[in-house]
N, C-alpha and C positions, 0 to 999 in steps of 0.2 A: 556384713551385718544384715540378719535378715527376719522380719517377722512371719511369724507363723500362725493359724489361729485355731486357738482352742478350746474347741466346740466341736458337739456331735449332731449341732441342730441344722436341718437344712436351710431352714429362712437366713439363719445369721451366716454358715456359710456362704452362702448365693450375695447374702447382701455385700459379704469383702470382696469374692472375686468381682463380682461388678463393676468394683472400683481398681483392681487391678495389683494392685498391694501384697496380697498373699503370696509367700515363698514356699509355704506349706500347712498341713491341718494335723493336731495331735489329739486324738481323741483318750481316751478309756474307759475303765467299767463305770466310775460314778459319773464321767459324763455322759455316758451311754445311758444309764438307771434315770438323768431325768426328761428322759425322750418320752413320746407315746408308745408302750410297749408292744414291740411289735417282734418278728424275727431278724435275730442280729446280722443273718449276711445280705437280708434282703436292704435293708440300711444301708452297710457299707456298700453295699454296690450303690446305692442311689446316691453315695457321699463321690462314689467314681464316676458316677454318670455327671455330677454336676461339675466335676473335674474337667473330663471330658469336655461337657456342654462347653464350657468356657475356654478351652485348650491350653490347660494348665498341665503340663507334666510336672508337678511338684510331690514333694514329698508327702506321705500318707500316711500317718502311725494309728495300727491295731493297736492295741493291746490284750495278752493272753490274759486269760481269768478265772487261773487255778494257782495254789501252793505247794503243787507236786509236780516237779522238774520233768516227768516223763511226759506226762499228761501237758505240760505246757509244750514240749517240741510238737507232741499230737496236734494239739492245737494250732500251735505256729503251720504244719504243716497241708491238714486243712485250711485255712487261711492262702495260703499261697495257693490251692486247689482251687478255691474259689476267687482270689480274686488276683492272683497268678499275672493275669493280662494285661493290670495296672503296676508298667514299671517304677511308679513310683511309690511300690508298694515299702512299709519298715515293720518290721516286728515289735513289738515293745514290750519288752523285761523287764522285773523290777531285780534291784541291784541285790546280790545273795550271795552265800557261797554253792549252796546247788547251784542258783541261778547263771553261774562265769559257766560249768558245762553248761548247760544250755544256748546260753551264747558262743561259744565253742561250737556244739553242734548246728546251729541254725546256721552259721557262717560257714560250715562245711559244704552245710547241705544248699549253700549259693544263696540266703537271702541276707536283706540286709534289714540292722538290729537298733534299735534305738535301747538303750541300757537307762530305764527310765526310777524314780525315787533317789535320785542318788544325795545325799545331806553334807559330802566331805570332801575336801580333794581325795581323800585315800579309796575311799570308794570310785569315784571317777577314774584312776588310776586305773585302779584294777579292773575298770569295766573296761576302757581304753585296752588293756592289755591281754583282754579276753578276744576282742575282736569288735566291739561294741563300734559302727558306723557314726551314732551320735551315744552323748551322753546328758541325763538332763537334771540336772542341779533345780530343785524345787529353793526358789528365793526364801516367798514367804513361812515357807516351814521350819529352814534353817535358823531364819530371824524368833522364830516362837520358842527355839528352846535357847536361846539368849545368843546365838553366835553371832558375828558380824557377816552377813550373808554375802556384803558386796565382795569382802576379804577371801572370801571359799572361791567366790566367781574369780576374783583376780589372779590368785594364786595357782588355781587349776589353770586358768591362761596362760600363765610365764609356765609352768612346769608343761604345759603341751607343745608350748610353740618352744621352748628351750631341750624338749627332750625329741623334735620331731613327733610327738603324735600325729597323727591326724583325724584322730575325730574329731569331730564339732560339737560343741557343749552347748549344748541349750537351757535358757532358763527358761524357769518354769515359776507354780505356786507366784502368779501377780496377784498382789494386790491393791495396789495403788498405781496411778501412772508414773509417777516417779520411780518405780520401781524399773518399770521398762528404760529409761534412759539410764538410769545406776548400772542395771545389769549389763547396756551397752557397753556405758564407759567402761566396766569392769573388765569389759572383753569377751563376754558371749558371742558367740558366734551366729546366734539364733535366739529370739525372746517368742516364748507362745503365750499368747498374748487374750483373756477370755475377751470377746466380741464387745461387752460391755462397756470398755473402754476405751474402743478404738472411737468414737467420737468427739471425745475430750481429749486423744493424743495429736488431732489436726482443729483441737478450738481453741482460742487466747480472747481474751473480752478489747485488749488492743487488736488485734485483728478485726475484730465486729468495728470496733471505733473508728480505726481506720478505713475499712471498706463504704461505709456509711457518712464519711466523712465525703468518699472519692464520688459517691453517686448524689448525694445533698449538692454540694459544688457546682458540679456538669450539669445540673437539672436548675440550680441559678442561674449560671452562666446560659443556658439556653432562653431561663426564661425573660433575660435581659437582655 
């Protein structure tokens, strides 16, 4: 079980690895759109350098950002021209029926694919069976058009661990912290997690009570 953080911003990356936490970063286009505009490989390299800086080889998902299957392997394939050097580089697709060739071909062509939008197990399936390295189950989106989201998470868990898959399902679309623990128990393999929340998934107002309790005491006990 592992989180991942999802953001294209440097401050709040820098801010996770710091702490040490990070198992990987999932970016794409709309988190990318509310960056300062700038040019996009000069970014991603800076998102690898601070990889690097911290000596994290973790995982790293692009995403392509086109509707046309040829033009997205183009894409995918400049991407690995540029940043090629970081192995923990992933491609990220959104889940189609063009979209399974092109995960086909990316995995030919030796990189590895994150099969990303997916709403169902059936779609996860098929991204799984295309070649798809991970696959990611957006929580909060499924839940908006009335599904039971934790039920998609749990159900792609038993059919992957019962069918031998092996890719790793990620959830995605958080909105809530609760959501991150559901998705766990659910059986995600991976939660990405926007930066937002990662301070209220290590705060409890018992916690504060108790720590405040432990240094009130000790600073009695001294002063008596």
């Amino acid at each position: 079980m592992k989180i991942f953080v999802d953001s294209a911003n440097l401050d709040e990356i820098e801010d996770a690895l710091k702490r040490g936490f990070p198992a990987g970063v999932t970016t794409n286009p709309s988190i990318m759109s509310k960056e300062k505009r700038t040019d996009f490989g000069l970014h991603i390299r800076q998102i690898i350098e601070l990889l690097q800086r911290y000596e994290c080889a973790i995982p790293l998902s692009v995403e392509v950002f086109s509707l046309e299957p040829r033009e997205m392997v183009r894409q995918a394939l400049e991407f690995r021209e540029q940043f090629g050097d970081y192995p923990g580089l992933n491609i990220k697709v959104p889940i189609g029926w063009n979209e399974l060739a092109v995960i086909r071909e990316l995995k030919k062509q030796g990189m590895r694919v994150n099969c990303t939008c997916c709403m169902s197990l059936n779609q996860a399936v098929m991204a799984a069976g295309a070649g798809a390295d991970f696959v990611s189950l957006f929580y909060g989106r499924i839940r908006d058009i009335g599904y039971d989201a934790f039920s998609v998470v749990q159900r792609t868990h038993q059919v992957f661990r019962e069918g031998g898959i092996s890719s790793e399902i990620i959830v995605g679309s958080i909105r809530h912290i609760h959501d991150v623990n559901d998705a766990l128990l659910a059986g995600a393999n991976i939660v990405t997690v926007p930066p937002k929340f990662f301070p209220q998934l290590v705060s409890h107002p018992k916690t504060d009570e108790a720590v405040n309790q432990f240094i009130d005491d000790f600073r009695n006990w001294q002063e008596h």
